[in-house]
C-alpha positions, 0 to 999 in steps of 0.5 A: 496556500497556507498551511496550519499544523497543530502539534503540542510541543511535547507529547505525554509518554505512551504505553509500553503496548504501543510502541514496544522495544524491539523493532517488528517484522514485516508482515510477509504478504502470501504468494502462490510459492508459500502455500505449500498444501494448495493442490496442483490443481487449485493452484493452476486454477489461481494462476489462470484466473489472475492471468484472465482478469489481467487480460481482462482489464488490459482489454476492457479496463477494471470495469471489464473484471466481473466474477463471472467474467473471469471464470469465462476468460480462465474456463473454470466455473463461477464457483471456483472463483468465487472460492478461491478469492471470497468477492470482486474485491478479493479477486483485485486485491490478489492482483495487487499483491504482486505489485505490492511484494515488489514494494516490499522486496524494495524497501526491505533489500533495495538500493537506498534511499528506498532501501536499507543504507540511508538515514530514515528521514531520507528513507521516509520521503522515498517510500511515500513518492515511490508509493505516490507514482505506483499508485497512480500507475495502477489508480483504477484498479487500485480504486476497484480493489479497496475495500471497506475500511474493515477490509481495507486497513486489515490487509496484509500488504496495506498492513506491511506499508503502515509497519514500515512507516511506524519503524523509520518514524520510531527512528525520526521521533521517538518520542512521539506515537508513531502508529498514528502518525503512520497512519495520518502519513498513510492516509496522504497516500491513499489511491482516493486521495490521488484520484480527487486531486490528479483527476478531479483537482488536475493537479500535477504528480509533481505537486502531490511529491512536493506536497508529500515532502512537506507533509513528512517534515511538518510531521517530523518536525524537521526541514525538507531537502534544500 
């Protein structure tokens, strides 16, 4: 496969707006525990109500979670789903959440290279194949949650990922814009992505791990592993 990679050998100095001197924090993604003025009720009604879509789509797939559905699985009305979650869209994305706070917890205090302790450049290839193979682990309803790109890029925990990626790159090139080159490292790993080339394309995880590696050094302008 040939590969062209087009970078000017030096980028123009950016404004202090995008890329600021003090390094940002993590977006903190919601939980049931950080919503202290939700009612009992209001909260046992949430819990229920991801419990059943997650029943749901063990035993029918994602296609099985309508709105309808789960308020039936959870003996609720439609309504209360409807209010506690906005869409369908909503409702997948609450139950992503979970999976994504454990992302979180393991970049921001896990063992390295994932997690604090080793060099960034280490730290970057580990969180893009730590993404890759969650990801697919959860493809479909990854695919059933994502949204429009209003909806889909705005998203806290979508959000966190991309901060992440903007800190580590700050560390590897500081020189460069590192929130776009977050965001074209992002787009590497979006669940579209993976489904059209492990599902459409056959390709192995292996290859799209391999393909991450070389896209991070192309990016960085530094050797992958040997």
């Amino acid at each position: 496969m040939l590969y062209a990679v087009f970078m000017p050998s030096a980028l123009p100095p950016f404004p202090e707006s995008v890329q600021p001197s003090g390094e940002p924090q993590l977006l903190q993604l919601s939980s049931l525990e950080d919503e202290p003025c939700l009612r009992a009720d209001a909260a046992r009604n949430r819990a229920r109500l991801l419990e059943a879509a997650a029943r749901l789509i063990a035993e029918h797939g994602v296609d099985g979670v309508t709105m309808e559905a789960v308020a039936v699985a959870a003996d609720v009305g439609k309504g209360t789903v409807f209010r506690r979650f906005g869409d369908r869209t909503g409702l997948l994305m609450a139950l992503l959440d979970h999976s994504a706070k454990k992302l979180q917890a393991d970049f921001l205090g896990g063992p390295p290279p994932l997690g604090p302790g080793a060099p960034p450049l280490d730290r970057l290839r580990a969180f893009g194949v730590a993404v890759l193979y969650r990801s697919a682990e959860q493809l479909d309803l990854r695919l059933a949650a994502q949204a429009g790109p209003n909806r889909r890029y705005a998203h806290a925990s979508v959000q966190a990922l991309a901060l992440h990626v903007t800190v580590l790159l700050r560390q590897i090139v500081p020189d460069a814009d590192c929130e776009v080159l977050a965001q074209v490292l992002m787009g590497y790993l979006d669940p579209g992505l993976i489904h059209h080339l492990t599902r459409e394309r056959g390709m192995p995880m292996e290859r799209l791990e391999a393909g991450w590696i070389d896209l991070v050094a192309r990016v960085t302008q530094t050797r992958p592993p040997a």
